[in-house]
C-alpha positions in Angstrom: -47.0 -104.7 35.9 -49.3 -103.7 38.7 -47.7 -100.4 38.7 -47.9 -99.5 35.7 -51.7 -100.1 35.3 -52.4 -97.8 37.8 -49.6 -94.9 36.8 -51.1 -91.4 36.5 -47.9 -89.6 36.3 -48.7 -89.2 32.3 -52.2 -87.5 33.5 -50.4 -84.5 35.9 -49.2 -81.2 35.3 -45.8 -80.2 35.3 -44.8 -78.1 38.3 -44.1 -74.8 37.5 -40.5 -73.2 37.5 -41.2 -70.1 39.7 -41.4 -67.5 37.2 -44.3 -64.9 37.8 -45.9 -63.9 34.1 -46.8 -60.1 34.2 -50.2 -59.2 33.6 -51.0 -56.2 31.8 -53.3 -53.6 33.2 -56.5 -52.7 32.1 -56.7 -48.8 31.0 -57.8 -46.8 33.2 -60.6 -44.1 32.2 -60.6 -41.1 33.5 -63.5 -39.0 34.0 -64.7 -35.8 34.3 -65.0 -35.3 38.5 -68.2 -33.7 39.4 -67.9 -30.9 41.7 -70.5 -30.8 44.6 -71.3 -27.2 46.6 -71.5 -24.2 45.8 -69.7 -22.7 43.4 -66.5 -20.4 43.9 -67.3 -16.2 43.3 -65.4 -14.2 40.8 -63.0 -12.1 42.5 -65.3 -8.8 41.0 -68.4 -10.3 43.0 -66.2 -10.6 46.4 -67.8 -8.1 49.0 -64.9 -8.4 51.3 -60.8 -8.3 51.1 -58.0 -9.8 52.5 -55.1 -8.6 54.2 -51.4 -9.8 55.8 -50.7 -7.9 58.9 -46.8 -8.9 60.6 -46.3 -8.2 64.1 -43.6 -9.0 66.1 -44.0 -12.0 68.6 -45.0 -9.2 71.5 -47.3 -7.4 69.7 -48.7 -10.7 68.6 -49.0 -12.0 72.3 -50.8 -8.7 72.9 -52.9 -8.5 71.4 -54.3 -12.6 71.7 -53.9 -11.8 75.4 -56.9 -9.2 74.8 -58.7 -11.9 73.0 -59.0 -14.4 75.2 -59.3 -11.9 78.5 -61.5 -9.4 77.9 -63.5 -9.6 74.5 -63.5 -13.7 73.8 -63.5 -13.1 70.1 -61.1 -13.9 67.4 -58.3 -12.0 66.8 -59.3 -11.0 63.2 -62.3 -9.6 64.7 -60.7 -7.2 67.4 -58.1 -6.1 64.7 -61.1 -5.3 62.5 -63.1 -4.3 65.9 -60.2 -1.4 66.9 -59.7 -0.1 63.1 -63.6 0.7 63.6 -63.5 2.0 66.9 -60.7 4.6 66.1 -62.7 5.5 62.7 -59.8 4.3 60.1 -62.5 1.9 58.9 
């Protein structure tokens, strides 16, 4: 009778089986990103071009020989540097 006097059993939670409940996501709001800088020209303001030269791996080697020898620039610039020297530019 002792034992039952002090018998909490009644008072406890029953374990749980194991079973994971899913939890629904809040929704997500998206928005608008704020760009920072400065922004990007129209191509009819653009002062300069761009252009794709190929060369073949010796003509390439070359020519970043001369860079890093003798002028120390890049080899945009001594493309750009020769085309100016020879007056095609």
């Amino acid at each position: 009778m002792a034992k039952d006097k002090f018998d909490i059993s009644a008072l406890k939670k029953p374990k749980k089986t194991g079973v994971l409940k899913e939890k629904k996501a809040a929704p997500v709001r998206r928005t608008a990103k704020k760009k920072t800088g400065r922004p990007v020209k129209k191509s009819t303001e653009l002062l300069s071009k761009k252009i794709t030269v190929n060369l073949t791996e010796a003509e390439y080697n070359k020519l970043l020989e001369l860079t890093e020898e003798r002028y120390n620039i890049s080899l945009a610039n001594l493309v750009r540097g020769l085309l100016k020297e020879n007056k095609h530019i």
